[in-house]
DSSP file (Angstrom, degrees, kcal/mol; ACC not computed):
  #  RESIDUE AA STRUCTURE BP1 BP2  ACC     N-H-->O    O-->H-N    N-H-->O    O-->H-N    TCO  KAPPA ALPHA  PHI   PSI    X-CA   Y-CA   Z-CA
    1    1 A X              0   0    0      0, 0.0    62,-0.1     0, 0.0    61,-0.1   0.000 360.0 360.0 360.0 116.7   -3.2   20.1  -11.7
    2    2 A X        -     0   0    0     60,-0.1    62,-3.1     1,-0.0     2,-0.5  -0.191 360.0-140.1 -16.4 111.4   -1.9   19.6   -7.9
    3    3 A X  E     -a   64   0A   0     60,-0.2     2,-0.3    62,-0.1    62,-0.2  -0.927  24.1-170.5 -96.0 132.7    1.4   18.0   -7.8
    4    4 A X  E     -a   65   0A   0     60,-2.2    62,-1.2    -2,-0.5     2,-0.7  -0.814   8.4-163.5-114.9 141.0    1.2   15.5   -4.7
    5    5 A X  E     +aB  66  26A   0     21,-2.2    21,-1.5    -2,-0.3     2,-0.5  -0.987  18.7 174.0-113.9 123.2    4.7   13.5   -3.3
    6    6 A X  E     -aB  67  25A   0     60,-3.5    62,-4.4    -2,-0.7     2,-0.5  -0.939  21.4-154.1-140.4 149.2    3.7   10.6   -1.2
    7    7 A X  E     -aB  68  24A   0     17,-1.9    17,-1.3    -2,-0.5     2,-0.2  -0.765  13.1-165.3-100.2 151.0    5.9    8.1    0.3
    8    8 A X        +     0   0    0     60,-2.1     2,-0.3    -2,-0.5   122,-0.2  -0.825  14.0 163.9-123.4 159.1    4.6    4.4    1.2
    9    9 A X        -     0   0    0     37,-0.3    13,-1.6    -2,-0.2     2,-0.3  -0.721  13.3-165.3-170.2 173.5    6.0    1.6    3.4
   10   10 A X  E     -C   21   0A   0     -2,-0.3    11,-0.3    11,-0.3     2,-0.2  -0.848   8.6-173.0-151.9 132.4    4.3   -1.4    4.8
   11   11 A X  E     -C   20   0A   0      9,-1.5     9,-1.1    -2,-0.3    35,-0.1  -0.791  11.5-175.5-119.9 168.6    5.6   -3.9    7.6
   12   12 A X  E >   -C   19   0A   0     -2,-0.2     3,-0.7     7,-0.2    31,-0.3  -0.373  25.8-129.9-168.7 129.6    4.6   -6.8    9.0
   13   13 A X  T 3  S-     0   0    0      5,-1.9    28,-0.2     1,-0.2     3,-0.1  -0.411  95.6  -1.7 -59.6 121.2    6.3   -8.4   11.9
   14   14 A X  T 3  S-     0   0    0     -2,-0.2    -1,-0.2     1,-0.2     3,-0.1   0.135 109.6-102.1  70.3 -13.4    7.0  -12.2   11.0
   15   15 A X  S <  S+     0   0    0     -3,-0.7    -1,-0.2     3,-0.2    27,-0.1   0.736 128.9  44.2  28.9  86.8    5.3  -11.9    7.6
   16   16 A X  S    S+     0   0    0     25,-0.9     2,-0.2     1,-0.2    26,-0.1   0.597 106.0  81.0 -90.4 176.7    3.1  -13.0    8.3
   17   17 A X  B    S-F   41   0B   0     24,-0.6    24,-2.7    -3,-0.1    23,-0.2  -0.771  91.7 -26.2 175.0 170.4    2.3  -11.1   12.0
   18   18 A X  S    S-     0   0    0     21,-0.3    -5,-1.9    22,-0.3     2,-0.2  -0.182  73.4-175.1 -41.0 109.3    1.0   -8.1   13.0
   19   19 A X  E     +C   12   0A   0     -7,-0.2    19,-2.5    19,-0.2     2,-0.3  -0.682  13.8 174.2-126.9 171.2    1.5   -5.8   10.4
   20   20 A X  E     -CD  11  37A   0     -9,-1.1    -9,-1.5    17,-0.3     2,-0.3  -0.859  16.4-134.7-149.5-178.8    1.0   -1.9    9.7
   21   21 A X  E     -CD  10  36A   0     15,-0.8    15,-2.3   -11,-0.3   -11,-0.3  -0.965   8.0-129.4-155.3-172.8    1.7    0.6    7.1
   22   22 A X  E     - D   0  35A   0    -13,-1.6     2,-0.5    -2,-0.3    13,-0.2  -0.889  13.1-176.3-131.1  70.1    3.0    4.4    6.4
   23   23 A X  E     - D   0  34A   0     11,-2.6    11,-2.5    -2,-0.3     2,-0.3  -0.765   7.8-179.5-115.4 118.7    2.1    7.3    4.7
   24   24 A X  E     -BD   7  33A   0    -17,-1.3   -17,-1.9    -2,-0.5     2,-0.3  -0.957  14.8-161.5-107.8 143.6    3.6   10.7    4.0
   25   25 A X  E     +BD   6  32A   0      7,-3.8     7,-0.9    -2,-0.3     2,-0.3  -0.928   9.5 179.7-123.1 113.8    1.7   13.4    2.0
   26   26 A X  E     +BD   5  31A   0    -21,-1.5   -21,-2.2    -2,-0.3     5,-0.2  -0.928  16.8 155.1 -75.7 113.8    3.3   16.6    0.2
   27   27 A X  E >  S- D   0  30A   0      3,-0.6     3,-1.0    -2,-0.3     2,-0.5  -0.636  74.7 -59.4-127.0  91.7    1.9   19.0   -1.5
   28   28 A X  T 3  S-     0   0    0      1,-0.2   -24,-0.0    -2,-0.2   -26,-0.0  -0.573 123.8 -13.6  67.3 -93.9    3.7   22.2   -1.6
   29   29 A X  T 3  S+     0   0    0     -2,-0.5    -1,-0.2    -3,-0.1     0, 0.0   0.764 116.5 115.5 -91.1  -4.8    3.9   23.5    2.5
   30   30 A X  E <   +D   27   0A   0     -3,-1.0    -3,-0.6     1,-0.0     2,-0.3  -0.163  41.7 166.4 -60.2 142.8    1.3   20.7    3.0
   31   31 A X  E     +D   26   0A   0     -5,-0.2     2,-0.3    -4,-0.1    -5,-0.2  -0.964   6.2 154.9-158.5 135.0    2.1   17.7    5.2
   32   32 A X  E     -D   25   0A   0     -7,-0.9    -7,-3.8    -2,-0.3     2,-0.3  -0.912  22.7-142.2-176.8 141.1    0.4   14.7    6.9
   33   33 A X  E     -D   24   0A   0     -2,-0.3     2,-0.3    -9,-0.2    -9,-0.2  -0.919  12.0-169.8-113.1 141.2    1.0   11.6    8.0
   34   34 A X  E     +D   23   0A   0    -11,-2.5   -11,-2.6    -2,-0.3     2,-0.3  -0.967  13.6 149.5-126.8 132.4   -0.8    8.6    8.0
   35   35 A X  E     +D   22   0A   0     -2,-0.3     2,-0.4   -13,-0.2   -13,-0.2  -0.988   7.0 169.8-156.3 157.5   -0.6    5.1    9.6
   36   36 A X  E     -D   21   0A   0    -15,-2.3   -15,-0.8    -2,-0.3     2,-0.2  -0.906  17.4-150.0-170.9 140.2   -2.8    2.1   10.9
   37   37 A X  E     -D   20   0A   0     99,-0.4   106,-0.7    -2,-0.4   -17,-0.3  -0.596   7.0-154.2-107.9 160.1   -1.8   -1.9   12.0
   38   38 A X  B     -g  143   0C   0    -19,-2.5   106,-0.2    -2,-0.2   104,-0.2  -0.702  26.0-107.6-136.2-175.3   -3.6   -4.6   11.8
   39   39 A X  S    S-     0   0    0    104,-2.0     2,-0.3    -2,-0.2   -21,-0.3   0.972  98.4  -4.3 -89.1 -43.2   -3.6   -8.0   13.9
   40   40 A X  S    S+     0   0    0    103,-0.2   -22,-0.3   -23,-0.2    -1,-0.2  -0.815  79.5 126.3-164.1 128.4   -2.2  -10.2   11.1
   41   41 A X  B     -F   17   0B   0    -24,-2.7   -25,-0.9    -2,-0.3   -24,-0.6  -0.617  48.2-106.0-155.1-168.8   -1.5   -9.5    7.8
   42   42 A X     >  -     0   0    0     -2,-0.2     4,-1.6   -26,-0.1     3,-0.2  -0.947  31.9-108.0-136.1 177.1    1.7   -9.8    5.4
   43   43 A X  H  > S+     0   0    0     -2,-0.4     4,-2.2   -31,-0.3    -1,-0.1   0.810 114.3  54.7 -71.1 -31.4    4.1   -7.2    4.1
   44   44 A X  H  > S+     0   0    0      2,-0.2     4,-1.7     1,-0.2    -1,-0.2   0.775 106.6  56.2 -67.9 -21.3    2.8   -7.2    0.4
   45   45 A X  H  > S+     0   0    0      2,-0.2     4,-2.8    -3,-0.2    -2,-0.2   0.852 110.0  36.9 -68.4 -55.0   -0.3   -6.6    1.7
   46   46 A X  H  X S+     0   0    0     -4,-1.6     4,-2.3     2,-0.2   -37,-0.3   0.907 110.7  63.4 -84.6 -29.9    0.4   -3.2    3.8
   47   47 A X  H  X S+     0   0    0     -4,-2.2     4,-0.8     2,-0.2    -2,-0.2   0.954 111.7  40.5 -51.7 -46.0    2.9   -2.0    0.9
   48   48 A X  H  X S+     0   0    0     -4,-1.7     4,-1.3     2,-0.1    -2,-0.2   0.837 111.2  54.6 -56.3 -39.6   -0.3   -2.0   -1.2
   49   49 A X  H >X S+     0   0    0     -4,-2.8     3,-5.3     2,-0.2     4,-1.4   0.980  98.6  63.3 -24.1 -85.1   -2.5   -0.7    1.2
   50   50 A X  H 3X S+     0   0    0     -4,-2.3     4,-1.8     1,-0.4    -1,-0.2   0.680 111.9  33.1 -55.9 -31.6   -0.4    2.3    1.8
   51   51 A X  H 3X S+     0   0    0     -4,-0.8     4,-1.5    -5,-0.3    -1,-0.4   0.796 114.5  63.8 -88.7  -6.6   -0.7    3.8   -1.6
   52   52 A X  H <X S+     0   0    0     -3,-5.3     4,-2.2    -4,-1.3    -2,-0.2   0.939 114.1  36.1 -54.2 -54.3   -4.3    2.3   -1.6
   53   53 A X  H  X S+     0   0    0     -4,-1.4     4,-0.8     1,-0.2    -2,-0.2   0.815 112.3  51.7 -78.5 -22.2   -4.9    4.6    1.3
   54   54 A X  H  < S+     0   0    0     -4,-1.8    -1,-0.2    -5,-0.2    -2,-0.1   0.671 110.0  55.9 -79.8 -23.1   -3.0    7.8    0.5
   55   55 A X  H >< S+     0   0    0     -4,-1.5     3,-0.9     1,-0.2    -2,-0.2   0.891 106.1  46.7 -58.4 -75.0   -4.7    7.7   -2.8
   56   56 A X  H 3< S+     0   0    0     -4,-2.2    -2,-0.2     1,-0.2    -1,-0.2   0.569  99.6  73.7 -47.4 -13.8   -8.2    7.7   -1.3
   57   57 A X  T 3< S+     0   0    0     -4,-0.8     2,-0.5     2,-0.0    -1,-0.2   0.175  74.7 100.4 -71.8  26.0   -6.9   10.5    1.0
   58   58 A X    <   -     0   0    0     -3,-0.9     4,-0.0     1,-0.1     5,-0.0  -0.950  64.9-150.6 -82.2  98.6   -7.1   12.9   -1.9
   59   59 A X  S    S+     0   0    0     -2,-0.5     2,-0.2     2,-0.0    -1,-0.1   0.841  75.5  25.5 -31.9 -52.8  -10.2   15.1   -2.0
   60   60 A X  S    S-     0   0    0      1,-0.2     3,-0.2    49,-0.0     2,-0.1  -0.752  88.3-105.8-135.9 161.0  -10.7   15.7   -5.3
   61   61 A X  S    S+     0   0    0     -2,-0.2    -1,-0.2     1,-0.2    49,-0.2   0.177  83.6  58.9 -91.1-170.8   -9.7   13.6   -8.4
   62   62 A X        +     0   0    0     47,-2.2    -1,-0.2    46,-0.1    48,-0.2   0.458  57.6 146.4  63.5   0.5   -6.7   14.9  -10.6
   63   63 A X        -     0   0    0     46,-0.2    48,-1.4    -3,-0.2     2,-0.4  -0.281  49.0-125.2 -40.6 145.8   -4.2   15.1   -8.9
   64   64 A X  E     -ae   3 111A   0    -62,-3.1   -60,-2.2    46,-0.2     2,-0.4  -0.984  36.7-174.3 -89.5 134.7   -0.2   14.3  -10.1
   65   65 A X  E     -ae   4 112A   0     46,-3.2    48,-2.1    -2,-0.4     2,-0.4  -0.992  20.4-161.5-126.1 130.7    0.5   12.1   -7.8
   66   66 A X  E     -ae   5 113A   0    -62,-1.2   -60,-3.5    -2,-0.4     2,-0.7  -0.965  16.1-151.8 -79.7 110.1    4.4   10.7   -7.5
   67   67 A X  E     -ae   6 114A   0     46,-2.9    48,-2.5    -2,-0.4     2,-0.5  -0.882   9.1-166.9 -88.1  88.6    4.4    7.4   -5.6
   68   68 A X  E     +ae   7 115A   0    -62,-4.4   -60,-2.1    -2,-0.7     2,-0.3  -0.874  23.1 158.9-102.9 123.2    7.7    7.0   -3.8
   69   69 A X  E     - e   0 116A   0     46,-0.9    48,-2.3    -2,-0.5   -60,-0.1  -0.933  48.1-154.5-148.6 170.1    8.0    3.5   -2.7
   70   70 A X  S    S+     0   0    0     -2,-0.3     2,-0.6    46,-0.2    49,-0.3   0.166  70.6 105.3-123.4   5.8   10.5    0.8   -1.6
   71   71 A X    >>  -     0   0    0      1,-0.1     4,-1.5   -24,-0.1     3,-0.6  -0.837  47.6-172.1-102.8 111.4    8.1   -2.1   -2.6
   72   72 A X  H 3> S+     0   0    0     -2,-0.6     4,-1.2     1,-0.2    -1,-0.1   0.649  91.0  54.7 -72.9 -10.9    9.2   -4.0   -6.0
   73   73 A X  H 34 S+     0   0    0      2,-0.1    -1,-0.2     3,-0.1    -2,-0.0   0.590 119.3  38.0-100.0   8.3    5.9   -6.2   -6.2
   74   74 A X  H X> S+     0   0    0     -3,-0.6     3,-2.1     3,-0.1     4,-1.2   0.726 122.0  38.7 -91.0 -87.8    3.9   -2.4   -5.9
   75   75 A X  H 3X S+     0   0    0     -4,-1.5     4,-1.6     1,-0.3     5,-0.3   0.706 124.7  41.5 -67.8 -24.2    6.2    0.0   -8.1
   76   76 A X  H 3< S+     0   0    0     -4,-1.2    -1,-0.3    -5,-0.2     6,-0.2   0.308 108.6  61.4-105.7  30.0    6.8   -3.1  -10.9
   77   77 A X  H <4>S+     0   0    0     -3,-2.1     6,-1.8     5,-0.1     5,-1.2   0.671 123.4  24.2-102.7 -59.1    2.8   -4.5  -10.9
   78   78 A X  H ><5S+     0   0    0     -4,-1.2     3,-3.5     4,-0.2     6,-0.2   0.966 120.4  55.0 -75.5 -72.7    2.0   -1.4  -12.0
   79   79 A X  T 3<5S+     0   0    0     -4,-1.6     2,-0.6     1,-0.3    -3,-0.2   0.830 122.9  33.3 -10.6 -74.2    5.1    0.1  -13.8
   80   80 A X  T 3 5S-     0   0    0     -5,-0.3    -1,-0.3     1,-0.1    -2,-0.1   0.031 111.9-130.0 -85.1  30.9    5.3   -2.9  -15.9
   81   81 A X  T < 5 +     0   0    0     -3,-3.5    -3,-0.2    -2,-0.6    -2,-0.1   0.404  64.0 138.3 -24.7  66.4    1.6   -3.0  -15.9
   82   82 A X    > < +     0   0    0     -5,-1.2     3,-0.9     1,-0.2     4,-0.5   0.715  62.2  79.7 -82.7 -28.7    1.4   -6.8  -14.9
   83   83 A X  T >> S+     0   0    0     -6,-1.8     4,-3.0     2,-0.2     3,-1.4   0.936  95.3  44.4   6.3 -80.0   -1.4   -5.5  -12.6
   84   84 A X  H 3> S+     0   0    0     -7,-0.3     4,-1.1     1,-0.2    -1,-0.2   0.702 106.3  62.9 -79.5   6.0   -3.9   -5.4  -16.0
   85   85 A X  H <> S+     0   0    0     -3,-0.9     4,-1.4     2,-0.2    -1,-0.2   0.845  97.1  48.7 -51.6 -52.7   -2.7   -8.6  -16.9
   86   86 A X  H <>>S+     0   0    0     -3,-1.4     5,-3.0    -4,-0.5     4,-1.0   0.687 105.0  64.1-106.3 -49.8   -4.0  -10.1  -13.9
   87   87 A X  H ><5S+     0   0    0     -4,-3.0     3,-1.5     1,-0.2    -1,-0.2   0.947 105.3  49.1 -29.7 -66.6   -7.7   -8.0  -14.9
   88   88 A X  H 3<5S+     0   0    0     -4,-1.1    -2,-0.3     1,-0.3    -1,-0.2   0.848 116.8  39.1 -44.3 -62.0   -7.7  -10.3  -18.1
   89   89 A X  H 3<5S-     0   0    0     -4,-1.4    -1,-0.3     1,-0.1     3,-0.2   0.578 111.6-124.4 -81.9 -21.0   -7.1  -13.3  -16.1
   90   90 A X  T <<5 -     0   0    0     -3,-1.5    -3,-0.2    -4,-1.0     3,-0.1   0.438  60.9 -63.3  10.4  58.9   -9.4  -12.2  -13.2
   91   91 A X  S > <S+     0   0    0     -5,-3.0     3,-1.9     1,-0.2    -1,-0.2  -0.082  81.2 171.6  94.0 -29.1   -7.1  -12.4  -10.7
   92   92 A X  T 3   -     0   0    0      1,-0.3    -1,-0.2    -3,-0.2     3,-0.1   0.064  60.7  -4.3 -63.7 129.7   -6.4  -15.8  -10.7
   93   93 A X  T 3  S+     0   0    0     -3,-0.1     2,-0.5     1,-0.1    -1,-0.3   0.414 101.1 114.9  84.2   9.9   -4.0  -17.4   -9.0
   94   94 A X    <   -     0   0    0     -3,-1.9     3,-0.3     1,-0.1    -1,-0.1  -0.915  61.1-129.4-133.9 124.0   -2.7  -14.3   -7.8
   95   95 A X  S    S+     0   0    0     -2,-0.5    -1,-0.1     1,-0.2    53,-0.0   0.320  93.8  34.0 -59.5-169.2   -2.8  -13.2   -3.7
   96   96 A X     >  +     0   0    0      1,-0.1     4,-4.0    51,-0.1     5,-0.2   0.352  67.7 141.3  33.8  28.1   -4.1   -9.9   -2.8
   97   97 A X  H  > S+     0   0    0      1,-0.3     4,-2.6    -3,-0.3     5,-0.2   0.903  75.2  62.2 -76.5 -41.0   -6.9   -9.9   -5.8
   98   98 A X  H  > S+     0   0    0      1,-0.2     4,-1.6     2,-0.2    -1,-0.3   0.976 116.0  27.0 -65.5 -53.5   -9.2   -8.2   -3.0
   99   99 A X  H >> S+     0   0    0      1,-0.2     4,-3.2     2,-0.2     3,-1.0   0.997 114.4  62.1 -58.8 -44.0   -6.4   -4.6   -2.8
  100  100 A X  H 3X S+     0   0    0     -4,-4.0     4,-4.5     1,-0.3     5,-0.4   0.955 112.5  39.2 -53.5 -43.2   -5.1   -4.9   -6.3
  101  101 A X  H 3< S+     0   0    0     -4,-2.6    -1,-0.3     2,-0.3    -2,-0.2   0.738 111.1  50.8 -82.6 -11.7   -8.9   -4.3   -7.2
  102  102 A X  H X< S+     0   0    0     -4,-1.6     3,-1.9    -3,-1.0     4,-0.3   0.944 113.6  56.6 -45.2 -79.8   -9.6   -1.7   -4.5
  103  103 A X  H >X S+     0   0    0     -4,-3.2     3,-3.5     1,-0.3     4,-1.6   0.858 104.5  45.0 -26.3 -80.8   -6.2   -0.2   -6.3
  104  104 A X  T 3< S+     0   0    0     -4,-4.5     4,-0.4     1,-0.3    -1,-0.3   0.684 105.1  70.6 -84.2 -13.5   -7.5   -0.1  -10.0
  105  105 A X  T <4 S+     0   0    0     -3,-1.9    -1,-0.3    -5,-0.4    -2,-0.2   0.705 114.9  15.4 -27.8 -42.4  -10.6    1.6   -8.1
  106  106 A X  T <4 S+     0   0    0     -3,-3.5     3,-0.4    -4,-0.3     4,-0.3   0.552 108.5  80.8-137.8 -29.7   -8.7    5.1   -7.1
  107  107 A X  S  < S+     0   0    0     -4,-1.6     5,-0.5    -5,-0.2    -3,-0.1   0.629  81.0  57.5 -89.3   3.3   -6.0    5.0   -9.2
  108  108 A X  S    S+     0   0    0     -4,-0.4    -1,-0.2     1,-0.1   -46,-0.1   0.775 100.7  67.1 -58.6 -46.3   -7.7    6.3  -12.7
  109  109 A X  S    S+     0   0    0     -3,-0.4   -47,-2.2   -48,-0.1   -46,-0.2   0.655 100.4  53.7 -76.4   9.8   -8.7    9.5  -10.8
  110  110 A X  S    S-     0   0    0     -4,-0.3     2,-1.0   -48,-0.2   -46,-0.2  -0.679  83.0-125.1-123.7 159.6   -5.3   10.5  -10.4
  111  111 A X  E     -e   64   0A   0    -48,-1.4   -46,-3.2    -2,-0.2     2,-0.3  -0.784  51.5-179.4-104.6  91.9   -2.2   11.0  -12.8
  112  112 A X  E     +e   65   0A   0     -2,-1.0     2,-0.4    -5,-0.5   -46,-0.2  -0.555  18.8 171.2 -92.1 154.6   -0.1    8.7  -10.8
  113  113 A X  E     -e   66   0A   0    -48,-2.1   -46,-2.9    -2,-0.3     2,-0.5  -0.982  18.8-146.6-144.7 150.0    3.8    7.5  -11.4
  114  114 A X  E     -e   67   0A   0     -2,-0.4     2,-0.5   -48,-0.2   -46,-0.2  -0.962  11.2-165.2-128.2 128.7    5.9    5.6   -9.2
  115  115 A X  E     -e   68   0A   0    -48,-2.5   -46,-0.9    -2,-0.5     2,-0.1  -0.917  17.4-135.0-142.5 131.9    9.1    5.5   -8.4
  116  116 A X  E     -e   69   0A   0     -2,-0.5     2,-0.3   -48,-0.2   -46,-0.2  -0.329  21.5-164.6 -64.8 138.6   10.8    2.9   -6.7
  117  117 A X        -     0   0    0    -48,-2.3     2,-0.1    -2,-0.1    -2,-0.0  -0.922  32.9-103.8-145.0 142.7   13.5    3.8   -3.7
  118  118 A X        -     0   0    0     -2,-0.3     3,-0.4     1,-0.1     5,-0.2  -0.266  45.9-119.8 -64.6 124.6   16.0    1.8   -2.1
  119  119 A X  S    S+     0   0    0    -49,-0.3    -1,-0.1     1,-0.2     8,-0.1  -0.471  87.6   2.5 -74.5 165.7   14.6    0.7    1.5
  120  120 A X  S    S+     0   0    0      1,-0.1    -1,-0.2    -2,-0.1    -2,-0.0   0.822  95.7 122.9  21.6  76.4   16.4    1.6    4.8
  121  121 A X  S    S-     0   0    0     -3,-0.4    -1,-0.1     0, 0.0    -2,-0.1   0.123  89.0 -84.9-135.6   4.1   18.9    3.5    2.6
  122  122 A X  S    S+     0   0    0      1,-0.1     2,-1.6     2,-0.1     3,-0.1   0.645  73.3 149.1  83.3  11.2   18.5    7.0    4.2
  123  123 A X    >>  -     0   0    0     -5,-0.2     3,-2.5     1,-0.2     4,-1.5  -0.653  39.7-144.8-119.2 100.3   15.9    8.3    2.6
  124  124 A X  H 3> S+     0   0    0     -2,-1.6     4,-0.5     1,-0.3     5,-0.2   0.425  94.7  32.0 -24.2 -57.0   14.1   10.7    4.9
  125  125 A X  H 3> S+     0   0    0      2,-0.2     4,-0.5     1,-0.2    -1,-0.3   0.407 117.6  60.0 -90.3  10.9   10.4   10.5    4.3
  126  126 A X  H <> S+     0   0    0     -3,-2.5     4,-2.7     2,-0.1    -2,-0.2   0.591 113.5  41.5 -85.9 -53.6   10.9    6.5    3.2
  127  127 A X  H  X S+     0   0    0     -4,-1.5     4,-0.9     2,-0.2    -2,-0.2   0.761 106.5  55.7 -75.0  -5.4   12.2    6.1    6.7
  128  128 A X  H  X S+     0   0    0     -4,-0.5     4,-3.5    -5,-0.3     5,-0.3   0.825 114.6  43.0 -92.7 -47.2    9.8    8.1    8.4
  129  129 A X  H  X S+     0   0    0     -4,-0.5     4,-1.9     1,-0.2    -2,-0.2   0.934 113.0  49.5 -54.3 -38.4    7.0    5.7    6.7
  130  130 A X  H  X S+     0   0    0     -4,-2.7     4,-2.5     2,-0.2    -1,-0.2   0.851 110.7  55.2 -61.9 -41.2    9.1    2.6    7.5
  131  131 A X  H  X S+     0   0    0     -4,-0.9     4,-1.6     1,-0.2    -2,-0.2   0.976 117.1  36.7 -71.7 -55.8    9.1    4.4   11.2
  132  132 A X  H  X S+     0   0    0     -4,-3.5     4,-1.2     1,-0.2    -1,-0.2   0.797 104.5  61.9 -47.7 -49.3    5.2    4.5   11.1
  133  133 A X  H >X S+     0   0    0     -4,-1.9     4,-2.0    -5,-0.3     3,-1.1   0.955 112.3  42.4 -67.0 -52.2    4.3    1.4    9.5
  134  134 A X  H 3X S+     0   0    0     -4,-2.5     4,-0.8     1,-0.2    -1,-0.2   0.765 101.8  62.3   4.4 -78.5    6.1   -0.3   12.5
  135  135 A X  H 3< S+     0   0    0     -4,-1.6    -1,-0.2     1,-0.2    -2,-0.2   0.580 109.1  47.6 -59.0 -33.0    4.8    1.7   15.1
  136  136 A X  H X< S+     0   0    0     -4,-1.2     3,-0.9    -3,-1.1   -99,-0.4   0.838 101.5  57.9 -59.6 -47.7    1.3    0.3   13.8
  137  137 A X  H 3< S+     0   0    0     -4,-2.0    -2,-0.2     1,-0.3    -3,-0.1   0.739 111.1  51.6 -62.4 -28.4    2.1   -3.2   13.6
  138  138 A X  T 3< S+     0   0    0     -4,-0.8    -1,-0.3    -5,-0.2    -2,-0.2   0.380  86.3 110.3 -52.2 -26.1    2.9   -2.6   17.3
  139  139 A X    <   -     0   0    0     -3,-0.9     3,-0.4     1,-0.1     2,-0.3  -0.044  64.8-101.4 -67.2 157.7    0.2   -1.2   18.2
  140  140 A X  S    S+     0   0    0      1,-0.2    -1,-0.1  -103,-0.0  -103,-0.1  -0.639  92.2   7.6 -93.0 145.0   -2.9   -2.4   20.6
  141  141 A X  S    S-     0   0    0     -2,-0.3    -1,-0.2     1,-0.2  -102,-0.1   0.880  80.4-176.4  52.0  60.4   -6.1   -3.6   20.1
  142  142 A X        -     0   0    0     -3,-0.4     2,-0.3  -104,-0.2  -104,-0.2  -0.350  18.3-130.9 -92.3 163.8   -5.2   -3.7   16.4
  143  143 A X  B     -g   38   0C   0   -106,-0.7  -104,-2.0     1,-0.1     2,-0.5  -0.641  37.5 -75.9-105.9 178.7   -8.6   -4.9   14.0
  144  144 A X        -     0   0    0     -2,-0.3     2,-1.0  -106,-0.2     3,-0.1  -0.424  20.0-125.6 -76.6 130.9   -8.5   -7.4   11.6
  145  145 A X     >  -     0   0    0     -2,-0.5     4,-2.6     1,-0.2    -1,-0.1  -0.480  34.1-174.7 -58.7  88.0   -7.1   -7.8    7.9
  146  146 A X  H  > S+     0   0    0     -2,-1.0     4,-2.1     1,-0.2    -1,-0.2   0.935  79.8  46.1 -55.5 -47.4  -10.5   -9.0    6.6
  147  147 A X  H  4>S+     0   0    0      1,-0.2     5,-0.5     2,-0.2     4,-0.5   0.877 112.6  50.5 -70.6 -29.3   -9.1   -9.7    2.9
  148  148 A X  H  >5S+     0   0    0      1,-0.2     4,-4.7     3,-0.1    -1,-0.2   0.994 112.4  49.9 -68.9 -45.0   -6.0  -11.5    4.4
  149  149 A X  H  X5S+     0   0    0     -4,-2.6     4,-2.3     2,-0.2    -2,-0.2   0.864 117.4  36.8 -44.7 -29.4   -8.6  -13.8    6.8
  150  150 A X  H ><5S+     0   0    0     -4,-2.1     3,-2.9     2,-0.2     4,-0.3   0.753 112.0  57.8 -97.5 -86.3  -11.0  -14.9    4.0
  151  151 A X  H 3>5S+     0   0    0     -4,-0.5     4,-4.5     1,-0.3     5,-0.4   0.643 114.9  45.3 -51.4 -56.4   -7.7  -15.2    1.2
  152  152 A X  H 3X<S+     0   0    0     -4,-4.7     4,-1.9    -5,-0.5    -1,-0.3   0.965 114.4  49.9 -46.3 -48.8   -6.5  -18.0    4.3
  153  153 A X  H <<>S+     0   0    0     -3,-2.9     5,-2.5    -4,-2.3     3,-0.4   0.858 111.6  40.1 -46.4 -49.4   -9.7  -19.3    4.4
  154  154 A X  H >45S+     0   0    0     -4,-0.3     3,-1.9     1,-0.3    -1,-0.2   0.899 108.9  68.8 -78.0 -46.2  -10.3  -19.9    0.9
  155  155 A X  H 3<5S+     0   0    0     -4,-4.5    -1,-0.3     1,-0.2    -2,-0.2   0.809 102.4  42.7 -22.6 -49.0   -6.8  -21.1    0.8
  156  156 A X  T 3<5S-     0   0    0     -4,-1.9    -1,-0.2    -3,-0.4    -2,-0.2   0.305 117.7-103.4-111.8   8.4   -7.5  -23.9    2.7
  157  157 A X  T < 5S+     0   0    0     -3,-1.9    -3,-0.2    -5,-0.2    -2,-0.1   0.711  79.0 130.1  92.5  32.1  -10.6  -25.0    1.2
  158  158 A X      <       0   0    0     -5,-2.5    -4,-0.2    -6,-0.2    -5,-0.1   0.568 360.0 360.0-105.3   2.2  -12.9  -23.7    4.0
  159  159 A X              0   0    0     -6,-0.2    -5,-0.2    -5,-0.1    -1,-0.1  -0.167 360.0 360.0-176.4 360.0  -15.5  -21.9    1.5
């Protein structure tokens, strides 16, 4: 089995604002970075994303994959696997129902663990994601966070 590192981060400017996220992948000399913003979004939203999306950038299933992330409502949703709590319940009452379930999608192909890292602490590929996810939120002609639009919507009684 493939041992994988990735690092995650998520931003989003005004939370919510214009938000982005951050992806490094390692696998032995292997390296790539990944990142992409959106128009308006929140920060729990692109901290899930980013390992949403660095899983599905895995070819093949199987992997071990180590999840280094700076996010407590990511690394302890799963860790403490309040995440299949939430199954039972079917989401309800709880934001993001649309990623989490995206999430429980990709993450069975994988042997994933996560471990949580101190944000803006020095810790090189943590900052280089933090540097990305930014750099997205920043970004021009960014498209829209569909699941955050309809969540508002519904929020507010409008279907």
């Amino acid at each position: 089995m493939s041992q994988i590192k990735m690092y995650t981060d998520g931003s989003a400017l005004g939370n919510p604002g214009p938000g982005g996220y951050g992806i490094v992948l390692m696998a032995g000399k292997h390296y790539k970075e990944f990142k992409q913003g959106y128009q308006y979004t929140t920060n729990n939203r692109m901290e899930l994303l980013s390992v949403i999306v660095g899983l599905e950038k895995l070819k093949k299933p199987g992997y071990s994959v180590t999840i280094y992330s700076d996010s407590k409502y990511v690394v302890d949703a799963v860790e403490k696997k309040w995440v299949f709590g939430w199954v039972k319940k079917n989401f309800k009452g709880k934001k993001n129902a649309d990623l989490w379930k995206r999430f429980l999608e990709i993450y069975p192909k994988h042997d994933v663990k996560f471990v949580w890292v101190k944000g803006h602490a020095g810790n090189k590929y943590n900052e280089v994601c933090d540097q990305l996810a930014v750099a997205a939120a920043n970004g021009k002609d960014l498209p829209i966070d569909q699941g955050y639009e309809d969540s508002q919507k519904e929020e507010k009684g409008l279907f």
